[in-house]
C-alpha positions in Angstrom: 16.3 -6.6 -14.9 13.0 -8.5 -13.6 10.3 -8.1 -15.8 6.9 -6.4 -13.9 3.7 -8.7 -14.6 0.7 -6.5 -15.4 -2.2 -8.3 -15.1 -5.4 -6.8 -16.1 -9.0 -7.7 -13.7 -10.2 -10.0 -16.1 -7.1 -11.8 -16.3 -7.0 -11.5 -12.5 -10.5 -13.2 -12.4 -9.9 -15.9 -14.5 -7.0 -17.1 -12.6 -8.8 -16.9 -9.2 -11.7 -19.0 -11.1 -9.0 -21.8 -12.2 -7.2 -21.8 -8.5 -11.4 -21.9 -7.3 -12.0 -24.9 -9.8 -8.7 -26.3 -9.2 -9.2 -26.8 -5.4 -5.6 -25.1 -4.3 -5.6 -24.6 -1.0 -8.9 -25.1 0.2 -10.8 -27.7 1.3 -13.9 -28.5 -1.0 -16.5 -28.8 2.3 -20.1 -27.3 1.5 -22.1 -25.3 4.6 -21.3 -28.1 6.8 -18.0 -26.6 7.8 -19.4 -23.0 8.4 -22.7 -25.0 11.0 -19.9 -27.5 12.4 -18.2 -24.5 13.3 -20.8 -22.1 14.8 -22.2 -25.0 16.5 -18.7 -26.0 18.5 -18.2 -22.3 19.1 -21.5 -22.1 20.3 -21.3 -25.2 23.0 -17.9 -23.6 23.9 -19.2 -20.3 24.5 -16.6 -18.7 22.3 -17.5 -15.6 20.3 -15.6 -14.9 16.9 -13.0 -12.4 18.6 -12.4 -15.5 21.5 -11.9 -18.0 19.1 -9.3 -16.0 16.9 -7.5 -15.3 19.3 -6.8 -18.6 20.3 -6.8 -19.9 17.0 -4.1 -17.0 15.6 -6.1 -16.3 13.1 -8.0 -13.0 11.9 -11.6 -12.0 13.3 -12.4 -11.7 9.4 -11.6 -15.2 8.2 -13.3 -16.6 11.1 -16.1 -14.5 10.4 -15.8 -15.4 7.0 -15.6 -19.3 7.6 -18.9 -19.0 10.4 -20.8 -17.4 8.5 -19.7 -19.9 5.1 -18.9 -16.7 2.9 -15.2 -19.1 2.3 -14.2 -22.4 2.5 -11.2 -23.1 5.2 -7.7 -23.9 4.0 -6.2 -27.4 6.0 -4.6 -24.8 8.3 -7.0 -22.9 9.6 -9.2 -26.0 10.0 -6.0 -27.2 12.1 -5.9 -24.0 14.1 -9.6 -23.8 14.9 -10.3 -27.6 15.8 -6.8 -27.1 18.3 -8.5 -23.4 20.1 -11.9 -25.8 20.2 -9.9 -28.2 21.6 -11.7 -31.1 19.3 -10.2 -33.1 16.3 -9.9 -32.0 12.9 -13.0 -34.9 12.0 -15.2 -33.1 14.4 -15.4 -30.1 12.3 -15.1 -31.9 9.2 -17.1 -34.9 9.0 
């Protein structure tokens, strides 16, 4: 028999706040990221629906990432510096 985990919100919160303050899976870049990346979109002429498209990922997160309402994970970074054709450091540094 598995046991079902019932988590209540608060619980629910306080373990996205730990993962948050613990860093997992994102990167800890500030609104440098989210300019970086409008700006290479921008010389590229790529518009959001474009650039997920080439970089396989959803029209939200790269929404979401532009407009620096999230902070990347190392694989989207990956997947939009490869559909801008730039290096990783361009959009991070």
């Amino acid at each position: 028999m598995i046991a079902k985990f019932k988590a209540t919100r608060k619980e629910l919160a306080e373990a996205r706040q730990r993962r948050t303050q613990a860093g997992q899976g994102r990167l800890a870049l500030t609104g440098n990221f989210a300019r970086r990346l409008n700006e290479w979109a921008l010389y590229r002429a790529l518009t959001q629906d474009i650039l997920a498209d080439r970089s396989e990922l959803p029209v939200t997160v790269v929404h979401a990432l532009i407009t620096g309402q999230r902070e990347p994970t190392p694989y989207e970074v990956e997947r939009l510096a490869k559909a801008l054709k730039i290096s990783v450091n361009d959009l991070v540094e």
